[in-house]
N, CA, C and O atoms as a DFTB+ gen file, in Angstrom:
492 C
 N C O
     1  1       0.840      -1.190       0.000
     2  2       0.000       0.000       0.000
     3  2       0.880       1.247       0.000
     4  3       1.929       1.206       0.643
     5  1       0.612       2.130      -0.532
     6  2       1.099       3.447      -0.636
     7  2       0.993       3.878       0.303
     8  3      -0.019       3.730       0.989
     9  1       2.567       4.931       0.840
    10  2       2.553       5.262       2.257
    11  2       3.500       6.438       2.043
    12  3       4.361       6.431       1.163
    13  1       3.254       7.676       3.077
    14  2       4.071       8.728       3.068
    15  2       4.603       8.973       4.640
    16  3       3.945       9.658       5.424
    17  1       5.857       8.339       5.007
    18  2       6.361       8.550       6.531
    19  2       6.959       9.544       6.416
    20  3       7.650       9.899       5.461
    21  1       6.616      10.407       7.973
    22  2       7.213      11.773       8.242
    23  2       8.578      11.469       9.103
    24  3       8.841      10.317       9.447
    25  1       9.242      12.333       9.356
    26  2      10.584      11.705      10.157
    27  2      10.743      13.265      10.315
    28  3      10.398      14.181       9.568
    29  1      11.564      13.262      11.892
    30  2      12.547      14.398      11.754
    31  2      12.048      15.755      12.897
    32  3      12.620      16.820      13.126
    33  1      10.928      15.262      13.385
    34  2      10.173      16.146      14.767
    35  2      11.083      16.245      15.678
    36  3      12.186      15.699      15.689
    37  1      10.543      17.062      16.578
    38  2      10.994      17.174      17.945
    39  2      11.196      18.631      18.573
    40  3      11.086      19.699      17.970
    41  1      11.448      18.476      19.638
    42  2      11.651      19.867      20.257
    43  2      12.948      20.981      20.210
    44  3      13.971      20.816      20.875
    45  1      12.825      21.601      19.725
    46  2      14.251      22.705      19.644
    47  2      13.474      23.883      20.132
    48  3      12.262      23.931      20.339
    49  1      14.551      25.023      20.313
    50  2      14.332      26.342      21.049
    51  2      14.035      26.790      20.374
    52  3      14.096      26.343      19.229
    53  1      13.343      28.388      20.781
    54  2      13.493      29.317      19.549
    55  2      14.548      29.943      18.940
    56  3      15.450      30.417      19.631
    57  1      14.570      30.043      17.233
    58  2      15.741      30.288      16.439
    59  2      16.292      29.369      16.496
    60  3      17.473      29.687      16.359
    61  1      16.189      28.022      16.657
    62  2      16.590      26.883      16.046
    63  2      16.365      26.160      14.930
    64  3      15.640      26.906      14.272
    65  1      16.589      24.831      14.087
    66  2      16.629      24.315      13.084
    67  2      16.133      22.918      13.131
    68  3      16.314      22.256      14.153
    69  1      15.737      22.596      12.466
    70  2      15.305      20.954      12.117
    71  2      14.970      20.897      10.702
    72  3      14.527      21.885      10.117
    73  1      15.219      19.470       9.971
    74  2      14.274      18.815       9.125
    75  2      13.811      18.270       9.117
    76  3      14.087      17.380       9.922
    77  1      12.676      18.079       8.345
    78  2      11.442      16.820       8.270
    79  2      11.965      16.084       7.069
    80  3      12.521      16.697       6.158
    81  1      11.807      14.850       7.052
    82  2      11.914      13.968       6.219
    83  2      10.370      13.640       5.783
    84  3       9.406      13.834       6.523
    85  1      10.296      13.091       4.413
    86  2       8.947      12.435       4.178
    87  2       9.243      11.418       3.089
    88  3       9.273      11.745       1.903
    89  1       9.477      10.101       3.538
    90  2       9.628       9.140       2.418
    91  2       8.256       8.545       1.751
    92  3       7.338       8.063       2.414
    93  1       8.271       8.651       0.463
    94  2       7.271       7.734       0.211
    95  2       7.281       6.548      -1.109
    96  3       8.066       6.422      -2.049
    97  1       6.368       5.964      -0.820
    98  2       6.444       4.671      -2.421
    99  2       6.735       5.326      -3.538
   100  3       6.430       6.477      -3.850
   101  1       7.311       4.570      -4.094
   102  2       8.233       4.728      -5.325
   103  2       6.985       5.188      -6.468
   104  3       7.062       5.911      -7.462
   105  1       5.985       4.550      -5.958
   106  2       5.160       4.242      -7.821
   107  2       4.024       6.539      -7.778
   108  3       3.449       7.209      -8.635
   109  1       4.298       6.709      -6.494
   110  2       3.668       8.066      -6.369
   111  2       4.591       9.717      -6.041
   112  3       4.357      10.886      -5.733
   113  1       5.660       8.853      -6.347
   114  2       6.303      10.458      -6.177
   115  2       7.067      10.787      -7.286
   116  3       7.510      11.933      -7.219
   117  1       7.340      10.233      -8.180
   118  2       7.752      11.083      -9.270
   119  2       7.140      11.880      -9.896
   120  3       7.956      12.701     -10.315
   121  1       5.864      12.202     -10.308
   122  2       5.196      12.595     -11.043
   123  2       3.961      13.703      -9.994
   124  3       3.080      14.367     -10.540
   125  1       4.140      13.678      -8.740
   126  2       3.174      13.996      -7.944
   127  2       4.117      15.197      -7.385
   128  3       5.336      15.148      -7.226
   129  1       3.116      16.444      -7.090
   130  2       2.860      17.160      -6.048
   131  2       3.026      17.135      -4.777
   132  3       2.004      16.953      -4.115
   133  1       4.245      17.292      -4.090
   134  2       4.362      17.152      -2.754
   135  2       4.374      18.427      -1.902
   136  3       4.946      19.445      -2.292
   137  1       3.753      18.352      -0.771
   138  2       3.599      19.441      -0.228
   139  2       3.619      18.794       1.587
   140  3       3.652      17.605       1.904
   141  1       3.579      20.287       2.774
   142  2       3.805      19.810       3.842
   143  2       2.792      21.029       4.188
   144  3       2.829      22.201       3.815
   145  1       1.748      20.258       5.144
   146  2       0.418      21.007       6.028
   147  2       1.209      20.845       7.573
   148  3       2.080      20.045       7.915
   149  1       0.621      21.796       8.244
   150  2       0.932      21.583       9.603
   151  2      -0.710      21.993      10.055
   152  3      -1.590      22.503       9.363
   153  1      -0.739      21.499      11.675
   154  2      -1.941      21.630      12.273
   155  2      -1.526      22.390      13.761
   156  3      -1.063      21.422      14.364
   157  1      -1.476      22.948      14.212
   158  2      -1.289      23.709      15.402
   159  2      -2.046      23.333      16.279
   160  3      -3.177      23.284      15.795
   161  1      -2.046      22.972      17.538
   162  2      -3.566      22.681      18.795
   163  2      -4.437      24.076      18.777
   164  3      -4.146      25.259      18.954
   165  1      -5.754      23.298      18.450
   166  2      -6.649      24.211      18.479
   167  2      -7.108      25.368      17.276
   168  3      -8.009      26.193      17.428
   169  1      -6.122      25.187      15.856
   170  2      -6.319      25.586      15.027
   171  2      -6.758      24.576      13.895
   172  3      -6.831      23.371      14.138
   173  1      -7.026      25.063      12.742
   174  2      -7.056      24.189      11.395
   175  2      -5.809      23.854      10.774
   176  3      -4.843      24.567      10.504
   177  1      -5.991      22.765      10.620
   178  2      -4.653      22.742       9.365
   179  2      -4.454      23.423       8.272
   180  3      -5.317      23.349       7.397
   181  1      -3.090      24.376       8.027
   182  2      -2.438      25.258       7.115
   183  2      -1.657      24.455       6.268
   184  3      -1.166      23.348       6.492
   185  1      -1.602      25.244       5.149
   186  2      -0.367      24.991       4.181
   187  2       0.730      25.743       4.547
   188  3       0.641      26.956       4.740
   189  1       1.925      25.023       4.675
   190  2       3.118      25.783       4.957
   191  2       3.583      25.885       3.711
   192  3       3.711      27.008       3.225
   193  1       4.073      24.202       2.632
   194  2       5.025      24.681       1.242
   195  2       4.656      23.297       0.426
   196  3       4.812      22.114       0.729
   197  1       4.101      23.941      -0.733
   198  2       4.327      22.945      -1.578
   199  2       5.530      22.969      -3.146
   200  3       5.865      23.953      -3.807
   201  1       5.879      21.708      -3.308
   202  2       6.744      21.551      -4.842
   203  2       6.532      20.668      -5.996
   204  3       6.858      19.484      -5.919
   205  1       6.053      21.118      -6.968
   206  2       5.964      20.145      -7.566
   207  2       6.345      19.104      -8.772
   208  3       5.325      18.449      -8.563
   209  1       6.870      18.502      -9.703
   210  2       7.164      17.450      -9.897
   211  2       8.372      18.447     -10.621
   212  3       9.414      17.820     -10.434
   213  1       8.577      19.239     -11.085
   214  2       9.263      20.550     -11.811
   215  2      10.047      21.355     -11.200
   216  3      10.876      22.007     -11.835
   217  1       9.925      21.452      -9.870
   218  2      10.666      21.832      -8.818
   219  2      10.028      23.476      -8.428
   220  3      10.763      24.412      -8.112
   221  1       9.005      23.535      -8.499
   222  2       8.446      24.993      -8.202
   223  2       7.936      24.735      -7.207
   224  3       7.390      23.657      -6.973
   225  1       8.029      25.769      -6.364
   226  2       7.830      25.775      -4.678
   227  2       6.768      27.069      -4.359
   228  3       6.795      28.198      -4.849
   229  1       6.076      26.650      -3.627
   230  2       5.030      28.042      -2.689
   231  2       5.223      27.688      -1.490
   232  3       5.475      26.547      -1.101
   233  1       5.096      28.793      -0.761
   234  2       5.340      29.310       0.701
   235  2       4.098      29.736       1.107
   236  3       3.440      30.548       0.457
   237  1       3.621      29.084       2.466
   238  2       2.969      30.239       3.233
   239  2       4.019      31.477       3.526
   240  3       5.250      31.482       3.551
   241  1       3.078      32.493       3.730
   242  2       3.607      34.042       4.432
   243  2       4.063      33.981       5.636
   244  3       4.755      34.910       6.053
   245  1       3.779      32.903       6.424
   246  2       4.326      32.693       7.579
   247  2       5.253      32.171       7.709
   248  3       5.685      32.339       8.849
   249  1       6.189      31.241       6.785
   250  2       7.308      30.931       6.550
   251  2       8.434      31.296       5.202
   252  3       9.536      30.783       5.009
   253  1       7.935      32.049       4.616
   254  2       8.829      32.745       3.268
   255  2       9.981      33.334       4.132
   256  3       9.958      34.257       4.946
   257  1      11.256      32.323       3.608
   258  2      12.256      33.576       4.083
   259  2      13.374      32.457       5.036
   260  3      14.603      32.530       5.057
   261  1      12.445      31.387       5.817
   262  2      12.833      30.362       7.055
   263  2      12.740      29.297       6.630
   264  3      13.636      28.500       6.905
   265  1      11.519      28.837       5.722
   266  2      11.627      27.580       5.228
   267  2      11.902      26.711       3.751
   268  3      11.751      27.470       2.794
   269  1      12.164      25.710       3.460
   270  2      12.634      25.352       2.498
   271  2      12.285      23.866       2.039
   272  3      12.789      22.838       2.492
   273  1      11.330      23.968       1.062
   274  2      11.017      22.245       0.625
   275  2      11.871      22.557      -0.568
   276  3      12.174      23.459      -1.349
   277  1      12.188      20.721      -0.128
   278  2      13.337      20.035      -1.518
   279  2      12.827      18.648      -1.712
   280  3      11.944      18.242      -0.957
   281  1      13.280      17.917      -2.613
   282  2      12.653      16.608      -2.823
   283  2      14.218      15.941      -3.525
   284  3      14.996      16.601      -4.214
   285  1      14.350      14.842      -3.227
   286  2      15.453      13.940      -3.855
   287  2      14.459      12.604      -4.241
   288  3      14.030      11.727      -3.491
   289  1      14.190      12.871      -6.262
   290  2      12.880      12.057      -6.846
   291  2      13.907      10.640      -6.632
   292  3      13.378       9.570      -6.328
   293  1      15.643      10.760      -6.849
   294  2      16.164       8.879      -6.870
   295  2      15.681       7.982      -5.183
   296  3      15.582       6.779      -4.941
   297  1      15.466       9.237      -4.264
   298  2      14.711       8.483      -2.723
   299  2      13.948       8.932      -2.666
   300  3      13.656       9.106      -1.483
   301  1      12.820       9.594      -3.740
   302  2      11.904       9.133      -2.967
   303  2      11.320       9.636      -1.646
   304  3      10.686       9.043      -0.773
   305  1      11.754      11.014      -1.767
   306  2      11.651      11.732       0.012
   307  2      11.885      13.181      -0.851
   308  3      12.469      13.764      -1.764
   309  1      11.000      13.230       0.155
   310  2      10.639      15.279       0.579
   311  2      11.325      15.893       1.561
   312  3      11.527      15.088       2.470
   313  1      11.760      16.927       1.782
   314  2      11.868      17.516       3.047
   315  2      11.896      19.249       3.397
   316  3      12.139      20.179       2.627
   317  1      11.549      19.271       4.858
   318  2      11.564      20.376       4.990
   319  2      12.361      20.982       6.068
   320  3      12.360      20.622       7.245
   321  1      13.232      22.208       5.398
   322  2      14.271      22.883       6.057
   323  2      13.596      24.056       6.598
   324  3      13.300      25.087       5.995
   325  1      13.297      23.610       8.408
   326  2      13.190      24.587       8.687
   327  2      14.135      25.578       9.964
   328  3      14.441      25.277      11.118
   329  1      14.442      27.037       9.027
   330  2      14.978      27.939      10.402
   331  2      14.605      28.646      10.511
   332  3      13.661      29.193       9.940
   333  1      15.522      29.030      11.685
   334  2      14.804      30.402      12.645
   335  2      13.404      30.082      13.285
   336  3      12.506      30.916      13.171
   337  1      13.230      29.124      13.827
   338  2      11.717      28.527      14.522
   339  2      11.260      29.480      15.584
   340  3      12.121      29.916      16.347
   341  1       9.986      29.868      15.735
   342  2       9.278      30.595      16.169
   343  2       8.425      29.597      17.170
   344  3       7.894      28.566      16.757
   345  1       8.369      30.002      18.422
   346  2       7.069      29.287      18.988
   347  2       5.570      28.844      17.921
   348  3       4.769      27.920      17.782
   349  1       5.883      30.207      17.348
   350  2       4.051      29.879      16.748
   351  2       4.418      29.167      15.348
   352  3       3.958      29.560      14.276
   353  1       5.279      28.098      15.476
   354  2       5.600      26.929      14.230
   355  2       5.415      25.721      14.881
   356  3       5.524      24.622      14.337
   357  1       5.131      25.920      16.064
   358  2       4.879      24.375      17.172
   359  2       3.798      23.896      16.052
   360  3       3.154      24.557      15.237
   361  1       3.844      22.479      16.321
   362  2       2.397      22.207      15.282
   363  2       2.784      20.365      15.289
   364  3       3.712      19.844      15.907
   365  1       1.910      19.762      14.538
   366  2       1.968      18.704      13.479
   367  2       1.839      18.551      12.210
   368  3       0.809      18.734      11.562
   369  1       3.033      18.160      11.759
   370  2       3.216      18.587      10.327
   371  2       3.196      17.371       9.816
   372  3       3.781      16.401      10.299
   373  1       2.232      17.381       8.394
   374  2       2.058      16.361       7.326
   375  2       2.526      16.535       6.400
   376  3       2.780      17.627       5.892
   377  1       2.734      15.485       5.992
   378  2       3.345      15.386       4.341
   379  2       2.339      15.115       3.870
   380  3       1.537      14.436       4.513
   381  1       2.011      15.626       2.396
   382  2       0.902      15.273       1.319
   383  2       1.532      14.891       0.080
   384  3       2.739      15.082      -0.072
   385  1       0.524      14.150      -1.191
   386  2       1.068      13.864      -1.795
   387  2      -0.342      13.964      -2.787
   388  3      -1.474      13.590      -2.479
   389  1       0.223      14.757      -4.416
   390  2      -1.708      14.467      -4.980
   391  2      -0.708      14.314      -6.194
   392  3       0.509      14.323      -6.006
   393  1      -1.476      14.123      -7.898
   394  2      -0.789      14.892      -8.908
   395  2      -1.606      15.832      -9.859
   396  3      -1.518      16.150     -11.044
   397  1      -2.628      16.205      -8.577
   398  2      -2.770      17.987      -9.091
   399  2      -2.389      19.050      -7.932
   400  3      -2.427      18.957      -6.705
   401  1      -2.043      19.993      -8.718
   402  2      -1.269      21.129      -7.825
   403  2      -2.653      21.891      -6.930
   404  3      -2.603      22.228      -5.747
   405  1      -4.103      22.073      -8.041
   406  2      -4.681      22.676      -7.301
   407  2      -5.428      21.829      -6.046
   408  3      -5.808      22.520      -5.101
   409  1      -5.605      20.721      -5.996
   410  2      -6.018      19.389      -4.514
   411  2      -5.049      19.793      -3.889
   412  3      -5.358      20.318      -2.820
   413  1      -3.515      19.754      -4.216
   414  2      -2.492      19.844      -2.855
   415  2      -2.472      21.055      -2.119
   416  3      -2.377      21.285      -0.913
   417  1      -2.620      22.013      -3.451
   418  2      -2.378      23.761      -2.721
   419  2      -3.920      24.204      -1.847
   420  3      -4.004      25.234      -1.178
   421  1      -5.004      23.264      -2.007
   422  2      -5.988      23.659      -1.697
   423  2      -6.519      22.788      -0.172
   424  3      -7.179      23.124       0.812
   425  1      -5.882      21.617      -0.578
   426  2      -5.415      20.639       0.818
   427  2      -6.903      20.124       0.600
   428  3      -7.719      20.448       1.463
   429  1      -7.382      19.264      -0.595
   430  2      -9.360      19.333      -0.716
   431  2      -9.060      18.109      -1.541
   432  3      -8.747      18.157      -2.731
   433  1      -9.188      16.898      -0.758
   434  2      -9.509      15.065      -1.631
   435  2      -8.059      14.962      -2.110
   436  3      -7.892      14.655      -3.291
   437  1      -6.603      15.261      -1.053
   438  2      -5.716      14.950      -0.935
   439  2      -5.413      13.552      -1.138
   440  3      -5.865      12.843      -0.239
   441  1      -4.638      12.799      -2.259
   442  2      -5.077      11.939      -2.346
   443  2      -4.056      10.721      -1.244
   444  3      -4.402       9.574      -0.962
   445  1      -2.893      11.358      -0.840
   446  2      -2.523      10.619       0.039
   447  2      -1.781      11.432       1.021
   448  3      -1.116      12.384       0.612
   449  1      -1.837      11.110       2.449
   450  2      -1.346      12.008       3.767
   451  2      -0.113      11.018       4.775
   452  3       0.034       9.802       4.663
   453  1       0.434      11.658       5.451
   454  2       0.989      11.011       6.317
   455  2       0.873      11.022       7.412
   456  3       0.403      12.145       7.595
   457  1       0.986      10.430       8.635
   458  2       0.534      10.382       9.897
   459  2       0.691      11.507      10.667
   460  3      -0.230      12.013      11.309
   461  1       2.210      12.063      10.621
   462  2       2.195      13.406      10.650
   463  2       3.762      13.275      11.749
   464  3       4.085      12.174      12.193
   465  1       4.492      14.390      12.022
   466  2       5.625      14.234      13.120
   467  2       5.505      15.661      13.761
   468  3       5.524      16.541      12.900
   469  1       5.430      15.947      14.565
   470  2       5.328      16.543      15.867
   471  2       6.435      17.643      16.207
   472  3       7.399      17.153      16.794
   473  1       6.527      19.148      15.952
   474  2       7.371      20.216      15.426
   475  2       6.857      20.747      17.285
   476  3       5.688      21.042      17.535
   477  1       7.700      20.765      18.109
   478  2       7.827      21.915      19.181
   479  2       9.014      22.733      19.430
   480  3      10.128      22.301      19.726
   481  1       8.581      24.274      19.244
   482  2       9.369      25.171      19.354
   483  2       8.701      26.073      21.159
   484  3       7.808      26.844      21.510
   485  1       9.871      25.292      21.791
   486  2       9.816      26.152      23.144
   487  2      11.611      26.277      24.086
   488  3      12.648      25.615      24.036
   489  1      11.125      27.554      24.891
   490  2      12.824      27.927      25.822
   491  2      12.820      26.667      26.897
   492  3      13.748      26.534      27.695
């Protein structure tokens, strides 16, 4: 079965760094739209960045500038470089995966998600 694992959570301070990893099956990421949602407690889930099969990237406004999706298509994995972390980037962050840009950028019958890995930014 087709699967998208997140890797790469955890807790750092503020103005610190991490990446997320997102591996997934071979037969859905070459050709697909990858992108990374986060969910904050108590909010909706946002789009932070999507890229797609061409290498064109969008940013939320809340991260232009700090964050950075890349994809390596020979593994098969996504990831996201993020710095300068802000408390208000705490969240759970998903990996998505569609091969239309407007389902991923719109986050609407996504056709595949990942469980998600767990981003805390605190002193």
């Amino acid at each position: 079965q087709v699967q998208l694992v997140e890797s790469g959570g955890g807790w750092v301070q503020p103005g610190g760094s991490l990446r997320l990893s997102c591996a997934a099956s071979g037969s859905i990421f070459s050709g697909y739209v990858m992108g990374w949602y986060r969910q904050a407690p108590g909010k909706q889930r946002e789009l932070v960045a999507t890229m797609d099969s061409g290498g064109s990237t969008h940013y939320a406004d809340s991260v232009q500038g700090r964050f950075t999706i890349s994809r390596d298509n020979a593994k098969n994995t996504v990831y996201l470089q993020m710095n300068s972390l802000k408390p208000e980037d705490t969240a759970v962050y998903y990996c998505a995966a569609d091969p239309l840009y407007g389902r991923l950028r719109e986050g609407v019958r996504v056709e595949r998600w990942g469980k998600g890995t767990l981003v805390t930014v605190s002193a």
